[in-house]
N, C-alpha and C positions, 0 to 999 in steps of 0.2 A: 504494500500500500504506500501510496507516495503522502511524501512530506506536509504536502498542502491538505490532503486529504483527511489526514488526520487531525492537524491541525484545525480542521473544519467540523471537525467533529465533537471536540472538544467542547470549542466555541459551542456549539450550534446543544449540546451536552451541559454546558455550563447556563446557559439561557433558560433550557429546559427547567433545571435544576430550580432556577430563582425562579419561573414563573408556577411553579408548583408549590412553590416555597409560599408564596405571596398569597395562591389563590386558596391555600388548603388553612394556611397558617394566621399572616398578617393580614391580611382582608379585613377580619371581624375587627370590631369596636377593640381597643386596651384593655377597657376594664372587663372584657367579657374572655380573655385571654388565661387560658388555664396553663402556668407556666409551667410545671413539667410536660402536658403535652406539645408545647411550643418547643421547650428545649431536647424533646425527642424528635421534633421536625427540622428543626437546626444539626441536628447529629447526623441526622439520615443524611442531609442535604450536603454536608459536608463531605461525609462519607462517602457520597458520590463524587462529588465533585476530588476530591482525591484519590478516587480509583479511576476518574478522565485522566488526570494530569499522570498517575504512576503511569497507565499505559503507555501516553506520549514519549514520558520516559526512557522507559525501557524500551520500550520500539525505537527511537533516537538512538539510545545506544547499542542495539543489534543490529543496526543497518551502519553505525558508524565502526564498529568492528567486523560486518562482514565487505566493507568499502576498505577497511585498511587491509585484510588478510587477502583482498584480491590482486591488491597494490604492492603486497608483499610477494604473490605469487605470479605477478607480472614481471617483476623486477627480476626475480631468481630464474 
């Protein structure tokens, strides 16, 4: 999967994220906000949102090491 692509994903992953976040959670009134199930909506939403970014991640750097091992076996 290319660079862009994923990085599109992310994005488009992280949006999703807060606009769920907003419609399930912060929508209601304040004072009608029950905080532990807020802050289990913040944890989830985070949670996501950190398993977008680990993927980018590590996909970044397995493409960046199968780019140098090809470089390596170019040379040789």
């Amino acid at each position: 999967m290319k660079r862009s692509t994923r990085n599109m994903i992310v994005w488009v992953g992280t949006v999703a994220v807060c606009v769920i976040l907003y419609w399930t959670a912060a929508r209601t009134n304040l004072h009608f906000i029950r905080p532990l199930h807020f802050l289990g909506y913040v944890a989830v939403a985070a949670a996501a949102i950190t398993a977008l970014l680990c993927w980018e991640f590590v996909a970044a750097a397995r493409e960046s090491e199968r780019s140098s091992q090809s470089k390596t076996r170019e040379e040789s």
